[in-house]
N, CA, C and O of each residue as an XYZ file, in Angstrom:
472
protein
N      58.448      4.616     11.885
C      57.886      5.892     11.497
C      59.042      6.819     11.162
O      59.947      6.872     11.995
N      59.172      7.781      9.732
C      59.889      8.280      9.284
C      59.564      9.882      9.392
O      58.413      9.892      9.829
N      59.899     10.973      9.254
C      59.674     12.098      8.914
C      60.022     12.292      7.901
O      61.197     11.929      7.847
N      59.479     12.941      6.337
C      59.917     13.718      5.247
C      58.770     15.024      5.016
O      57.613     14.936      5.429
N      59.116     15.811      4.543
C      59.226     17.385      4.108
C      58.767     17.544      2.825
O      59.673     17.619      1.996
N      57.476     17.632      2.327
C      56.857     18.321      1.099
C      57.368     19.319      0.264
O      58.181     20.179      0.603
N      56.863     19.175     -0.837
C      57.914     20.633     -1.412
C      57.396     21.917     -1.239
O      57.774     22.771     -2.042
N      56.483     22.288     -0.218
C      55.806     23.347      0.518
C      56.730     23.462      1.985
O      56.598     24.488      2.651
N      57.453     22.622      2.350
C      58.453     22.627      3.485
C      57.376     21.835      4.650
O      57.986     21.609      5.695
N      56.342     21.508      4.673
C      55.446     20.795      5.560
C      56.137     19.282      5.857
O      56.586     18.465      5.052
N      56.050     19.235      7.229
C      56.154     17.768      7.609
C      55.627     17.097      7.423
O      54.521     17.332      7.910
N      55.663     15.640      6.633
C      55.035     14.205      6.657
C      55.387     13.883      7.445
O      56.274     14.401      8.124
N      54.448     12.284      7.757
C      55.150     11.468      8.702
C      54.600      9.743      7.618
O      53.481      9.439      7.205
N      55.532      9.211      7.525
C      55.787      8.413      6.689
C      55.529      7.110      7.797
O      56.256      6.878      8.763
N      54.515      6.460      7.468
C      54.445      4.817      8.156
C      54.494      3.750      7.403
O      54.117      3.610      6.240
N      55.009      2.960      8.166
C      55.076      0.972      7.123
C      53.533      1.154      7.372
O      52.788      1.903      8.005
N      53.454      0.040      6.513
C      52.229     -0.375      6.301
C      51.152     -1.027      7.624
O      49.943     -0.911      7.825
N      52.198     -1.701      8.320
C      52.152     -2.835      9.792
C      52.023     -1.294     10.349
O      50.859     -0.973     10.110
N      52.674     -0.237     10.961
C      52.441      0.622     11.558
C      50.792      1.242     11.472
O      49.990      1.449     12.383
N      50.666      1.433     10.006
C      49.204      2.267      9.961
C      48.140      1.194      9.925
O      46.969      1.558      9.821
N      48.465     -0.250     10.010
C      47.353     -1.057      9.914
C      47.270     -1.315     11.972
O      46.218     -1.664     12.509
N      48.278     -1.111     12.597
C      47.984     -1.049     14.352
C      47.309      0.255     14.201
O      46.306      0.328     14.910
N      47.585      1.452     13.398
C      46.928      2.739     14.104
C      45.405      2.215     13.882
O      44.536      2.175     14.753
N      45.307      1.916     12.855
C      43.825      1.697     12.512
C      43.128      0.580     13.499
O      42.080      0.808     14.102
N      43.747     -0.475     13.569
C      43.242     -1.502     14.523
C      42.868     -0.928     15.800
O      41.958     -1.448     16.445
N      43.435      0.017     16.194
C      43.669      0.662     17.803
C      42.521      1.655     17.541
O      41.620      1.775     18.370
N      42.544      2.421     16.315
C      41.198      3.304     16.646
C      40.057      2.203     16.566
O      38.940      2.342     17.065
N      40.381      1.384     16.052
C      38.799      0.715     16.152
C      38.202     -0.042     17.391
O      37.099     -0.387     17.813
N      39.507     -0.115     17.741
C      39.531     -0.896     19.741
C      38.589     -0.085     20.530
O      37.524     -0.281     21.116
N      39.746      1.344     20.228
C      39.056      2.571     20.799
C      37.597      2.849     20.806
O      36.971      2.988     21.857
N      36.854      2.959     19.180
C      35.899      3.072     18.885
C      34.953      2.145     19.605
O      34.082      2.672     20.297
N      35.029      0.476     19.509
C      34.220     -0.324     20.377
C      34.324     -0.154     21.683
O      33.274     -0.147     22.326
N      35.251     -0.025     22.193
C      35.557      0.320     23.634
C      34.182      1.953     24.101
O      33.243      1.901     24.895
N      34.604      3.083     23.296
C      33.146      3.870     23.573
C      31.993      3.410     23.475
O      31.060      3.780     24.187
N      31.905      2.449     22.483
C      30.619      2.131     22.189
C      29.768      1.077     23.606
O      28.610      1.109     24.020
N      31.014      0.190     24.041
C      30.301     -0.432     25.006
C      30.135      0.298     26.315
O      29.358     -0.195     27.134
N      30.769      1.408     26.608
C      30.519      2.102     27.507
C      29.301      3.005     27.335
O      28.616      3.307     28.312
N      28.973      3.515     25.889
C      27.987      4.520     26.072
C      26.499      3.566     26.261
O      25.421      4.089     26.542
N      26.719      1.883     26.016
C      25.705      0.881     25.562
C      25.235      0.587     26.899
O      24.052      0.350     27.147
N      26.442      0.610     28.020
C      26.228     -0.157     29.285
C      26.147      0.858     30.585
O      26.182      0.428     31.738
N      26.032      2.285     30.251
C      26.236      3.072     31.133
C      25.198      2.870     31.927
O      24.106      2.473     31.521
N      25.659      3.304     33.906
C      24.945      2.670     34.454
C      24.785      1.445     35.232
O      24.149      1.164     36.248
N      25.617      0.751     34.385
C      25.752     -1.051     34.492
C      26.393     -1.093     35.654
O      26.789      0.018     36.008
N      26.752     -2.357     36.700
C      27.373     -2.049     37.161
C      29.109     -2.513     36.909
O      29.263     -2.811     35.725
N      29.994     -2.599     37.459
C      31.174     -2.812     36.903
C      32.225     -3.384     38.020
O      32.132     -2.743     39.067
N      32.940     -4.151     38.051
C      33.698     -5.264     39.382
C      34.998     -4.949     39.169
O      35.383     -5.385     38.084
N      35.864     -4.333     39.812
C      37.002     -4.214     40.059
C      37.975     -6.018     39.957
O      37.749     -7.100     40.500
N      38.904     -5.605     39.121
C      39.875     -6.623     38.560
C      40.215     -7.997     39.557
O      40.295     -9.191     39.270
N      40.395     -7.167     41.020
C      40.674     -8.447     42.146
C      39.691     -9.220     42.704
O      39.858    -10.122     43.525
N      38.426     -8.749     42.125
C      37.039     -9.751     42.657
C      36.790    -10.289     41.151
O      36.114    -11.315     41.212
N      37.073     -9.980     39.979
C      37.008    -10.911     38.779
C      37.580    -12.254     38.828
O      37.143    -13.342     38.454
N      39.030    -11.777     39.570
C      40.143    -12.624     39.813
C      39.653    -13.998     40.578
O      39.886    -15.185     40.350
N      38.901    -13.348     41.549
C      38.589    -14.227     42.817
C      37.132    -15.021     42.401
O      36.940    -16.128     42.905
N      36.301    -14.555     41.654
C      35.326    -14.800     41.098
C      35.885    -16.011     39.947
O      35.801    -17.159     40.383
N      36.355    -15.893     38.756
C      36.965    -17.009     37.550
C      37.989    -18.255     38.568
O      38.170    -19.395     38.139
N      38.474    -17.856     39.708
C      39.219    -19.306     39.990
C      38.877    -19.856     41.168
O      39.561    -20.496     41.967
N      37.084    -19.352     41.205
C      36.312    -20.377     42.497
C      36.300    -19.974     43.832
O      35.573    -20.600     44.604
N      37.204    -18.721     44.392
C      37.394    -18.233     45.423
C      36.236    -17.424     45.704
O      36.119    -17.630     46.912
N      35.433    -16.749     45.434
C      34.577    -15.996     45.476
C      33.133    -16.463     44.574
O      33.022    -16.557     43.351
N      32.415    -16.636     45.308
C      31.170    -17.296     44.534
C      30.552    -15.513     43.407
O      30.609    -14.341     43.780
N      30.050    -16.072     42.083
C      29.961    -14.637     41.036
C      28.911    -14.018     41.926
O      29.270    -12.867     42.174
N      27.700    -14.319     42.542
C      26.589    -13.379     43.170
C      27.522    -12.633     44.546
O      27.187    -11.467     44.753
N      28.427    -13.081     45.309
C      28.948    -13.009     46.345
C      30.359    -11.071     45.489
O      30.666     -9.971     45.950
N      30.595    -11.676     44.456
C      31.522    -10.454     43.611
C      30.674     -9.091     43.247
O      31.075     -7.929     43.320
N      29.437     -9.555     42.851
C      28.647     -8.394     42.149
C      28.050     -7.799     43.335
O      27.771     -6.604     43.236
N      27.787     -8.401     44.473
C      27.327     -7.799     45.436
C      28.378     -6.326     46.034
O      28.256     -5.105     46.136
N      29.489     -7.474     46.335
C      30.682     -6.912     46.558
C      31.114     -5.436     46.076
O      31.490     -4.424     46.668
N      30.854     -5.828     44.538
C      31.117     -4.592     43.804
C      30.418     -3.336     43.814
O      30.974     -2.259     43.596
N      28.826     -3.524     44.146
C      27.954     -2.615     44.804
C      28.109     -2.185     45.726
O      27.830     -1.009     45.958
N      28.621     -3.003     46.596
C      28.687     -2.380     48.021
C      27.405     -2.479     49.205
O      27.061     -1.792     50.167
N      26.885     -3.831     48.502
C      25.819     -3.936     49.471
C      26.393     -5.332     50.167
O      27.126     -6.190     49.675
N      25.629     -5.228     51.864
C      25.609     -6.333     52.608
C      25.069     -7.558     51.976
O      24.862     -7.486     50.765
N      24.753     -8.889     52.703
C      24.374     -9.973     52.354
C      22.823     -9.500     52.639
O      21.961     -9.752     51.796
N      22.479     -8.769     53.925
C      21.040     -8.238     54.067
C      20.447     -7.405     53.393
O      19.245     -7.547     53.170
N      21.165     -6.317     52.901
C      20.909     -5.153     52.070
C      20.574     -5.648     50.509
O      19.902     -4.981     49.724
N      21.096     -6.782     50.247
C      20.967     -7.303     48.913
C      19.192     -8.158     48.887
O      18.237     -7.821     48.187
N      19.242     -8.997     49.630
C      18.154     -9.760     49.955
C      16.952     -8.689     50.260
O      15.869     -8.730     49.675
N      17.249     -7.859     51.119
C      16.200     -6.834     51.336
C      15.588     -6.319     50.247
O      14.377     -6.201     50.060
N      16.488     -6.017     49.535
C      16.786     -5.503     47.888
C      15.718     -6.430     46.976
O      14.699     -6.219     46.318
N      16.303     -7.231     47.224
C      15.445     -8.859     45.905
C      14.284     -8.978     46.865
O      13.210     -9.274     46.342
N      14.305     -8.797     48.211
C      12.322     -9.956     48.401
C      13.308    -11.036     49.421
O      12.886    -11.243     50.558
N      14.299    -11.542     49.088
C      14.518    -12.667     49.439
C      15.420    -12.810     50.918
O      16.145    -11.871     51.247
N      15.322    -14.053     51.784
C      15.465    -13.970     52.812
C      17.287    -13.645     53.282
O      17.525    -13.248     52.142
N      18.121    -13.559     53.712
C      19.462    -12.928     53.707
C      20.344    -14.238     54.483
O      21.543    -14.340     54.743
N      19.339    -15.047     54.688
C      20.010    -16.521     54.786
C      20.351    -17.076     53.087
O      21.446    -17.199     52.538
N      19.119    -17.308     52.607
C      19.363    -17.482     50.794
C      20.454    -16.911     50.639
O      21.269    -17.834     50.618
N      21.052    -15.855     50.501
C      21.700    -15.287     49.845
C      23.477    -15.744     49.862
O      24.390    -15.950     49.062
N      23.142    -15.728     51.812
C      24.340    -16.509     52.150
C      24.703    -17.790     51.720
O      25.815    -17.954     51.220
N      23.732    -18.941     51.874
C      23.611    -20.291     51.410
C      23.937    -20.016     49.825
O      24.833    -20.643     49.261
N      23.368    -19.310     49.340
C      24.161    -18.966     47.634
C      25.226    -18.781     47.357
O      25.856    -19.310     46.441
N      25.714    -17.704     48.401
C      26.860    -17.746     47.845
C      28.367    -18.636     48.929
O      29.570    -18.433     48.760
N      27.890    -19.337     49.701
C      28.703    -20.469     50.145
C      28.291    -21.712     49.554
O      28.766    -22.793     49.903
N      27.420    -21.578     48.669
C      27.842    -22.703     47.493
C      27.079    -24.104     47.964
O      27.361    -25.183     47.444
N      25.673    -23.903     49.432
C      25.527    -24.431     50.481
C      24.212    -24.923     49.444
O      23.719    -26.047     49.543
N      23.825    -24.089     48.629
C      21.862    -24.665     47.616
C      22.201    -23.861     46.355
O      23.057    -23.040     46.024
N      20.999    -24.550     45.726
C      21.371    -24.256     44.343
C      20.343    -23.470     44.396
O      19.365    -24.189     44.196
N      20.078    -22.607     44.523
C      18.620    -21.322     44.489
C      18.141    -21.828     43.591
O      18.763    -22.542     42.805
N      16.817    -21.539     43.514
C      15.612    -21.644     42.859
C      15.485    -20.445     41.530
O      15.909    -19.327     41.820
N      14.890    -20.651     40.016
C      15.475    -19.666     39.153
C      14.653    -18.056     39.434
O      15.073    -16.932     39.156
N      13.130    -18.539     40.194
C      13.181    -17.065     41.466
C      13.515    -16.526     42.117
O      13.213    -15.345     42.291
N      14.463    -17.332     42.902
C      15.485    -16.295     43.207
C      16.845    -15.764     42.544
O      17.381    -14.683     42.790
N      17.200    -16.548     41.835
C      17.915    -15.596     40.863
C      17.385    -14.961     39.991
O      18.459    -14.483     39.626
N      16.836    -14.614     39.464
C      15.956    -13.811     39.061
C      15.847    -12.494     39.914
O      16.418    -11.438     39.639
N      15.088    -12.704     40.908
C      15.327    -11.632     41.629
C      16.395    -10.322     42.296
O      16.321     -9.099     42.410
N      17.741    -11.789     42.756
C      18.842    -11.098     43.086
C      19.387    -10.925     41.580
O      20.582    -10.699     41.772
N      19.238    -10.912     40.597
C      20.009    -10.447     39.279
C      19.119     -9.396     39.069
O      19.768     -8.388     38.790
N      17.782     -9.161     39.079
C      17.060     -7.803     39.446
C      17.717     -6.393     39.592
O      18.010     -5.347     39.012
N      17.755     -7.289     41.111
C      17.975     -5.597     42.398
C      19.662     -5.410     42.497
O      20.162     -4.644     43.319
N      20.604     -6.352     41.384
C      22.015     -6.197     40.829
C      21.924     -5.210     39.400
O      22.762     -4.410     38.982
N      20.855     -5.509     38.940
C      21.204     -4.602     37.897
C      21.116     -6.000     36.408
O      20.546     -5.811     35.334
N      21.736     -7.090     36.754
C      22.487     -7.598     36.009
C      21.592     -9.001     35.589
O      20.896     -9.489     36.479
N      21.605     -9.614     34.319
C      21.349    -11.065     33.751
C      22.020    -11.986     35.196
O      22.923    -11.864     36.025
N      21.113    -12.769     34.904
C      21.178    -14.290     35.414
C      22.562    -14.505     35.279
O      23.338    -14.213     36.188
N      23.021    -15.116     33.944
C      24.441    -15.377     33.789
C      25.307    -14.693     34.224
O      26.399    -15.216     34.443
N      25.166    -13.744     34.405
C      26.161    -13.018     35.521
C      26.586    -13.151     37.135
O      27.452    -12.389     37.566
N      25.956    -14.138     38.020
C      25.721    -14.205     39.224
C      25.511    -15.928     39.520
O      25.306    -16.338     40.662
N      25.576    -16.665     38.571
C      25.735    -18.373     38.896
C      27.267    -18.530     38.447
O      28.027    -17.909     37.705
N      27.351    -19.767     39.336
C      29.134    -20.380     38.902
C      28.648    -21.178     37.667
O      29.455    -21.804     36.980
């Protein structure tokens, strides 16, 4: 990025081409970036170290989103209908729930199915 001076004495600012094609790329980042926030407001949203723990098997995904709410294993189940043993056995990886109960606990999460199975 260069500075030159109009023959009114006004500052330009002079960019390569690669420069104004990142500015543009970046507002448009920007732009989708509002857009999925104004799309999903509400939603709920998982802090980076339970994503972490969630993608490399350490944390079962229904066991993260819970997490991220801030509800108990009982408070969740209470939540869905469903018993707060289920929930545990779900997320120690102990039964494969039934698609009523996921269903349910993706409900009273807020969130799709695919969001809450490994």
């Amino acid at each position: 990025m260069n500075e030159a001076v109009n023959l009114k004495g006004e500052k330009l600012i002079v960019l390569t081409e690669a420069e104004y094609q990142t500015i543009v790329e970046d507002a448009g980042d920007a732009a989708l970036a509002e857009q999925a926030i104004i799309e999903n407001e509400g939603a709920p949203s998982m802090p980076s170290e339970l994503v972490l723990a969630s993608l490399n098997g350490e944390l079962h995904p229904l066991a993260a989103w819970r997490k991220s709410v801030g509800l108990t294993q009982a408070e969740l189940a209470a939540k869905a209908g469903v018993r707060a043993a289920s929930v545990s056995d779900i997320e120690s990886r102990k039964i494969d729930p039934r698609l009523s109960t996921l269903r349910a606990l993706a409900k009273a999460l807020k969130l799709g199915i695919e969001d809450i199975v490994d």
